[in-house]
C-alpha positions in Angstrom: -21.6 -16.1 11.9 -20.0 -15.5 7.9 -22.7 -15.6 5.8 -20.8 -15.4 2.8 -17.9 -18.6 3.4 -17.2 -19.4 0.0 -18.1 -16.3 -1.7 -14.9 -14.0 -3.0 -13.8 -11.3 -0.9 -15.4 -7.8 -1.1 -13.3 -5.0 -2.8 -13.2 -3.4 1.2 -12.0 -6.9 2.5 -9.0 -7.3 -0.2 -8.1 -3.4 0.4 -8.0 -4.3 4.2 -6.0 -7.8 2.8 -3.3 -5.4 1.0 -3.0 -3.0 4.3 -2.5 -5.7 6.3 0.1 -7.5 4.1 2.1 -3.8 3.4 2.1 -3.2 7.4 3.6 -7.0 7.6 6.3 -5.9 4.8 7.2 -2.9 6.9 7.5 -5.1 10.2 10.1 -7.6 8.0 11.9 -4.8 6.9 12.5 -2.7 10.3 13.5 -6.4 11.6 15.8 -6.6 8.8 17.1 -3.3 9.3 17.8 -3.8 13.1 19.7 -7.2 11.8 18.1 -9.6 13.6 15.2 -11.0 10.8 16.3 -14.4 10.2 14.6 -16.9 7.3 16.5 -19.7 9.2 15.6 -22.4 12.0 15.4 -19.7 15.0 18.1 -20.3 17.6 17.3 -20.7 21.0 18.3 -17.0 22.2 15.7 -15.7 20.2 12.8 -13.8 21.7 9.0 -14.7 21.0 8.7 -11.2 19.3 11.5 -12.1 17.1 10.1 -16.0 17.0 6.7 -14.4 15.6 8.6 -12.1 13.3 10.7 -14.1 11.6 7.9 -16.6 11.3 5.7 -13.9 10.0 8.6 -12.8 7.2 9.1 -17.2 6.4 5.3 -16.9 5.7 5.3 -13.4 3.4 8.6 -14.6 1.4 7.6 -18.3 1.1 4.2 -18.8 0.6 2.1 -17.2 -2.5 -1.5 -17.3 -3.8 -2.2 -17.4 -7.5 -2.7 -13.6 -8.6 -0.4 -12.2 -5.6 1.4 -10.6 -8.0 4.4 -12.5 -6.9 7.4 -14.3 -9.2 7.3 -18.0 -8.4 10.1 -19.9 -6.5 11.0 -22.5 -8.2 
């Protein structure tokens, strides 16, 4: 059980955070590269690796926390 829900992340939790997040860039970008990432509806041909991918990529490009470091969509 987490005894610390609530409290901010540890400075080894957000370095794991970051790792996590840069190995998920390089996932969207060899998808990319092998032209089959898509940011649209998936069609029906497409794989469940390639589902979780692109789904994975939607979620990275699309959805930002405050201090992420990231230029706002508007």
């Amino acid at each position: 059980m987490d005894d610390n829900i609530g409290e901010p992340p540890s400075a080894d939790e957000l370095e794991y955070l970051r790792r996590v997040e840069r190995m998920a860039h390089a996932v969207a970008e060899a998808a990319a590269q092998e032209g089959w990432l898509s940011y649209l509806p998936d069609l029906p041909e497409t794989t469940p690796s390639q589902r979780a991918v692109n789904a994975m990529a939607r979620h990275l490009r699309f959805t930002h926390f405050h201090g992420d470091g990231c230029v706002d969509h508007d």
